[in-house]
Every structure is written in structure tokens, then in C-alpha cells.
C-alpha positions as CSV (number, residue, x, y, z in Angstrom):
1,X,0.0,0.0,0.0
2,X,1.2,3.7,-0.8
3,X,0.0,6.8,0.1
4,X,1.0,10.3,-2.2
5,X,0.9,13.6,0.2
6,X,1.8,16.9,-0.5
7,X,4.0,18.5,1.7
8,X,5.5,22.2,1.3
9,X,9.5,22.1,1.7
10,X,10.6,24.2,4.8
11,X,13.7,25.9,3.1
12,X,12.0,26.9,-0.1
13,X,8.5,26.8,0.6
14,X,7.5,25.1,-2.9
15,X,5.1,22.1,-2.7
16,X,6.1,18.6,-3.6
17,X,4.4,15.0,-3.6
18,X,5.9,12.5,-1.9
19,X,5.1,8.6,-2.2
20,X,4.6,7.0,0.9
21,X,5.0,3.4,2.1
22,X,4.2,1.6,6.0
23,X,7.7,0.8,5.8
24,X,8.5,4.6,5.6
25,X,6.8,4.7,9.3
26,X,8.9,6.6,11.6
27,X,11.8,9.2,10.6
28,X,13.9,9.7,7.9
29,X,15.9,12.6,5.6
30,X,15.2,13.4,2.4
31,X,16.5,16.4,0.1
32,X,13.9,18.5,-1.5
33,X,13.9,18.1,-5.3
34,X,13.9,22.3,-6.1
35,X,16.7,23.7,-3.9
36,X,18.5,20.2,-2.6
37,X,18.6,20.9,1.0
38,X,17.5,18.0,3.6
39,X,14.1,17.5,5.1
40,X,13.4,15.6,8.5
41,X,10.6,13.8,7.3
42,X,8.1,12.4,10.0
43,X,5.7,9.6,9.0
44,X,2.9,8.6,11.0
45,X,-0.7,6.3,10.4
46,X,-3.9,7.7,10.7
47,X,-6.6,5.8,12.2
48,X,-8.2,4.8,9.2
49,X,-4.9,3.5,8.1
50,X,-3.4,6.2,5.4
51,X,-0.2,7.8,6.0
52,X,0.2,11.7,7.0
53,X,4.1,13.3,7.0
54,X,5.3,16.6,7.9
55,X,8.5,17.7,7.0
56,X,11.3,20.2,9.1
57,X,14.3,21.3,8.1
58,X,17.5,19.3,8.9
């Protein structure tokens, strides 16, 4: 199962879709495709079992 969100990066503000997985639970850095600078991404489950992330910079 994978989930698509759209998250905004924190550096360069542009929005981007990221393809999500439940083995991507948990933390993990990414680099933002625009400006190349690294995202802590946090994924989490929702109740009804899709996937949510928010992104901070690194």
C-alpha cells in the first residue's frame, strides 16, 4: 500500500508529492527536489490507516 501527500519544503516553501509506504513509518531525511537541502521527514498512520508526513528542516 502507498500513500501520495503533498507537503510544502521548509527551506523553499515550494510544494512537492511525496510517495509514501508503511515501511516509511517513523523518521527519515530526504532532500527536496527544487533547492537540494535536507528534510526531516516524519511519517505517521492515521486511524483509518493512510499515512500523513510533515517535513522540518535538517
Amino acid at each position: 500500500m502507498t500513500d501520495s501527500v503533498q507537503v510544502q519544503c521548509p527551506w523553499c516553501h515550494e510544494w512537492q508529492w511525496l510517495w509514501l509506504a508503511v515501511d516509511d513509518l517513523g523518521e527519515m531525511v530526504q532532500d527536496c527536489e527544487v533547492c537540494c537541502r535536507p528534510w526531516v521527514v516524519l511519517v505517521a498512520q492515521n486511524p483509518d490507516g493512510t499515512l500523513r508526513a510533515s517535513v522540518q528542516r535538517s
